[in-house]
C-alpha positions as CSV (number, residue, x, y, z in Angstrom):
1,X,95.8,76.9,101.6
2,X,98.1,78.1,103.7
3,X,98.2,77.1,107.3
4,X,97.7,80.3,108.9
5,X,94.7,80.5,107.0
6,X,93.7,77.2,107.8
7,X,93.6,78.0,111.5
8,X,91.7,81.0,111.1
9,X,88.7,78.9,108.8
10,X,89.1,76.4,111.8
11,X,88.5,79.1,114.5
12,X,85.8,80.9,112.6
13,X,83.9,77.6,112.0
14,X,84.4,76.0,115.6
15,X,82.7,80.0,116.4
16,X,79.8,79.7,114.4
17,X,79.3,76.1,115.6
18,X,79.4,76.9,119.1
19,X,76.8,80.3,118.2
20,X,74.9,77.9,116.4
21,X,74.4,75.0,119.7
22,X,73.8,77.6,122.0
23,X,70.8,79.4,120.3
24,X,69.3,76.0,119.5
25,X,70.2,75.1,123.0
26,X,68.7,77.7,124.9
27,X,64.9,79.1,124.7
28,X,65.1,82.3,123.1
29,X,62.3,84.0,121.3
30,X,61.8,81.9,118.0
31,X,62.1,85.1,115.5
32,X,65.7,85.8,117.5
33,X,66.7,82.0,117.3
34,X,65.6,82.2,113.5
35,X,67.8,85.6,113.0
36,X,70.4,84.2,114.8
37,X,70.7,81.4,112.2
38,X,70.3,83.3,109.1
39,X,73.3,85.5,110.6
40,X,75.2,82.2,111.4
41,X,74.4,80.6,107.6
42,X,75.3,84.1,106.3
43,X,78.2,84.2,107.8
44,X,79.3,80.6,106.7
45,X,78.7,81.8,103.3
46,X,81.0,84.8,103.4
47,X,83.4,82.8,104.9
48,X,83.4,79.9,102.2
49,X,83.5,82.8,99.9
50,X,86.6,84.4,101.3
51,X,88.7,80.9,101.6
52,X,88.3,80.9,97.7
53,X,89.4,84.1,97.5
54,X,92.0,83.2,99.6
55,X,92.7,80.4,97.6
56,X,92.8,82.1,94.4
57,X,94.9,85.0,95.8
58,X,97.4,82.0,97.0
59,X,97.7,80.7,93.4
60,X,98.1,84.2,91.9
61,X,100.9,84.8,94.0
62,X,102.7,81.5,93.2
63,X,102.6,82.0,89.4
64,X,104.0,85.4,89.8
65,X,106.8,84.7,92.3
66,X,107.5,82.3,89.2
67,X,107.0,84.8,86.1
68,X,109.3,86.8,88.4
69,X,112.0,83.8,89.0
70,X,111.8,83.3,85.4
71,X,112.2,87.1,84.4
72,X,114.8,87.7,86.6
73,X,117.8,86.5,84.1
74,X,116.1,88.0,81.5
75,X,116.7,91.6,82.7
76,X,119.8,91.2,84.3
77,X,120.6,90.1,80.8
78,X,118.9,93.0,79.3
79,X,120.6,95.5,82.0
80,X,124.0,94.5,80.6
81,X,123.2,94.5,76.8
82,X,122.0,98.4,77.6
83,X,125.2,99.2,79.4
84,X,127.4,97.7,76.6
85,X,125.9,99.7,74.2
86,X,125.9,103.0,75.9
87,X,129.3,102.3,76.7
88,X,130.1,101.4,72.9
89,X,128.3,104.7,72.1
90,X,129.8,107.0,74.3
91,X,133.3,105.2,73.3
92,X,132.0,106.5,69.4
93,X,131.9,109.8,70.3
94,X,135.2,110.2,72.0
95,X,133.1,110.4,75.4
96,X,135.2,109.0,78.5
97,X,133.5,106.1,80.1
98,X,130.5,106.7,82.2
99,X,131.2,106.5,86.4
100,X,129.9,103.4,88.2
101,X,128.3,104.2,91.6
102,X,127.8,107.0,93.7
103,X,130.1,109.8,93.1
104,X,132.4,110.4,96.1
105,X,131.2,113.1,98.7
106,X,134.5,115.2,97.2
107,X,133.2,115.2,94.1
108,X,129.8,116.7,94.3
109,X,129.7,120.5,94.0
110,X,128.3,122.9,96.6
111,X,127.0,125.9,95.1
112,X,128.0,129.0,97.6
113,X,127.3,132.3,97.5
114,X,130.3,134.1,99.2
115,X,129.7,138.0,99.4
């Protein structure tokens, strides 16, 4: 887990602790002390859930960052082979070689009407 995250289960759990001592500090009504605590162990639930979501979501990313690092020569590889060949098959048909960039701003045409 990440550390960022880390903090944040740290915070959230040193929150619900501190909620927790004060309403079994304090007198309050009994049924709002025993809400109080199912809210608290709800929430400690949700948030248990979420860290392995978190976690999961973590390791997802990792093995695509890889897939991706591993794919990476594959289409650069494949890029070329497809600009060999068009260039093969335009060179068959007497075609002259395709342009490379952005044509120049001189180049484009401005279609005018002139009255």
């Amino acid at each position: 887990m990440s550390a960022p995250t880390r903090s944040r289960r740290e915070k959230a759990s040193m929150l619900i602790a501190g909620a927790r001592q004060k309403l079994l500090a304090g007198e309050p009504d009994e049924r709002i002390r025993d809400a109080g605590l199912r809210v608290l162990a709800r929430a400690e639930r949700v948030m248990g859930r979420l860290e392995g979501v978190a976690q999961t979501l973590e390791a997802a990313a990792r093995a695509e960052m890889r897939l991706l690092e591993r794919m990476a020569p594959i289409v650069d590889d494949l890029g070329e082979l497809v600009r060999h060949t068009l260039d093969e098959a335009r060179e068959r048909r007497g075609l002259a070689p395709r342009r490379r960039g952005r044509p120049a701003d001189e180049d484009r045409i401005i279609d005018v009407d002139i009255d």
